[in-house]
N, C-alpha and C positions, 0 to 999 in steps of 0.2 A: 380539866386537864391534869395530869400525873404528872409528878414530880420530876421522873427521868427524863418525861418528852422536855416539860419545860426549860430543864437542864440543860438539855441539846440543844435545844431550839438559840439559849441564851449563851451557848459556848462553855458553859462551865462544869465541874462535874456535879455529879447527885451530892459530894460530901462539901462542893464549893458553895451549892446553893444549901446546905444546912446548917451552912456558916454565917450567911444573912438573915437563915428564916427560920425559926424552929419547925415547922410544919406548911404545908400546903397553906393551911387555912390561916397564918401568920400573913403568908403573902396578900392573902385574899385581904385579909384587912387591913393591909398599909396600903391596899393598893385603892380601897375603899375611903380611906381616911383621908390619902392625898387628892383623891377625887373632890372629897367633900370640902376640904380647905381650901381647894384652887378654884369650886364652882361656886361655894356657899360664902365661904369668910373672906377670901381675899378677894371675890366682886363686892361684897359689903362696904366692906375696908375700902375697895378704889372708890367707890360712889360717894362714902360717908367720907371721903377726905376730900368731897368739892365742897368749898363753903358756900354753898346755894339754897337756893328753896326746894321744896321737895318736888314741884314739876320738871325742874332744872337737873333733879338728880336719877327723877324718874327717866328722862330724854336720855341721859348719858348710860344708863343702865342698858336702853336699849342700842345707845353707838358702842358699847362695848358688844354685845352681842355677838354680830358677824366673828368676834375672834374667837366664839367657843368651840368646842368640839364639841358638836350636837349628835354625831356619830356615836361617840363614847355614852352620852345622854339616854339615845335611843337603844344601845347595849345591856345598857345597867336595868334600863326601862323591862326589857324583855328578860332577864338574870332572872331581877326582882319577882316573874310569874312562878319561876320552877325554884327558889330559894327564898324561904320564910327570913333568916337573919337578911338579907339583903332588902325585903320586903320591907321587913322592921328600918332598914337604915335610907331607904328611901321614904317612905312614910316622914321618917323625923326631915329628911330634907325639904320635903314638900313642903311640910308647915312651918318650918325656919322659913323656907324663902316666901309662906304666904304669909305670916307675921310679920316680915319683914316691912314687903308692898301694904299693909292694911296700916305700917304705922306712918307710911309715907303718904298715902291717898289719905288718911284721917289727919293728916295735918292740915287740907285744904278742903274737908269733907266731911261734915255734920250728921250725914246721912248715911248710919250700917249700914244700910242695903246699899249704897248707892258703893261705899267703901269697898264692898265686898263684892260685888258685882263688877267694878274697876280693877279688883285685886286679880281673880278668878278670869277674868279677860287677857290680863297683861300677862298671869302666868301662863296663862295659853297658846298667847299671840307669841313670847319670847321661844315658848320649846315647840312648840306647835306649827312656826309660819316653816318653820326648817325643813319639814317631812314631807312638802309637798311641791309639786312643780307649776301651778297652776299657771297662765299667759294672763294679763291684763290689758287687754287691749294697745292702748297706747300710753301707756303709761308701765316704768321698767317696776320690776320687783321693789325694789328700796324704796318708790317713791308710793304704792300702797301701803307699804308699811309704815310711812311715814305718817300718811292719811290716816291711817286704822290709833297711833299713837300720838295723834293730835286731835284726833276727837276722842281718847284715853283722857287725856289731860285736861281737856276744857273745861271752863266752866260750868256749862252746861251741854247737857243731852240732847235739847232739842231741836 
C-alpha cells in the first residue's frame, strides 16, 4: 500500500502521516511489533500469571484462544510468502511460541519426542483449528476441540 492511499484511507494528510511514521516501512514495523507483543508476550504474560501447573496453563492458553484474531494470523501467514523481513519475523514468532509450549509440556514430559510431538500438535490445533469449517457430527466445534486438548494434556497416549 502507498503512503498517499494510506493517508486517505486514515483521514490524515501525507505530511500528517510523516509525522507518526518516518517512512512506509516504519509503519510496517510498529505495526509488526504490536502484532508480536499482543500475540507472543502478552498471551505469555496472561497464562504465566496463573499460578498453576503447566496442563492448567496449557487449558487456559487454549480458553484464551477464541479471543484472537486468527484473521490477522492468516494475513501475516500469507505477507510473510512475498516479504523475506516479515518471513524472518515470523519465523522468530514461531519458535518463541514453540519454545514456549516445549518448556510447558517438558515440565510433565520426560520424553523429546513425546514433548515435541505435543508441542508441534498444540501449535497447530491453536492456529490451524480456525481455518476450517469442518461439521462433527453431534458434537459442536468447542466441544472437539476440547477432546483434541484433553488428549494434548494427558497423561498418556494410549
Amino acid at each position: 500500500m502507498r503512503v498517499e492511499a494510506l493517508a486517505v484511507s486514515l483521514g490524515v494528510s501525507k505530511g500528517g502521516f510523516y509525522w507518526h511514521f518516518t517512512d512506509r516501512q516504519a509503519l510496517l514495523d510498529e505495526m509488526l511489533d504490536t502484532w508480536e507483543k499482543a500475540m507472543v508476550d502478552d498471551v505469555i504474560a496472561r497464562v504465566e500469571s496463573q499460578p498453576a501447573d503447566p496442563r492448567a496453563k496449557l487449558q487456559h492458553l487454549f480458553d484464551l484462544a477464541p479471543s484472537a484474531d486468527f484473521a490477522v494470523e492468516l494475513a501475516l501467514r500469507d505477507w510473510a510468502r512475498r516479504d523475506g523481513d516479515v518471513a524472518a519475523r515470523l519465523h522468530r514468532v514461531d519458535n518463541r511460541r514453540m519454545e514456549w509450549l516445549r518448556s510447558l509440556f517438558g515440565q510433565f514430559s520426560v520424553d523429546e519426542n513425546d514433548v515435541e510431538a505435543r508441542s508441534m500438535l498444540t501449535y497447530s490445533l491453536l492456529i490451524g483449528s480456525y481455518f476450517f469449517s469442518a461439521q462433527h457430527d453431534d458434537k459442536t466445534r468447542a466441544q472437539v476441540l476440547q477432546l483434541a486438548v484433553d488428549r494434548l494434556l494427558s497423561e498418556s497416549w494410549d
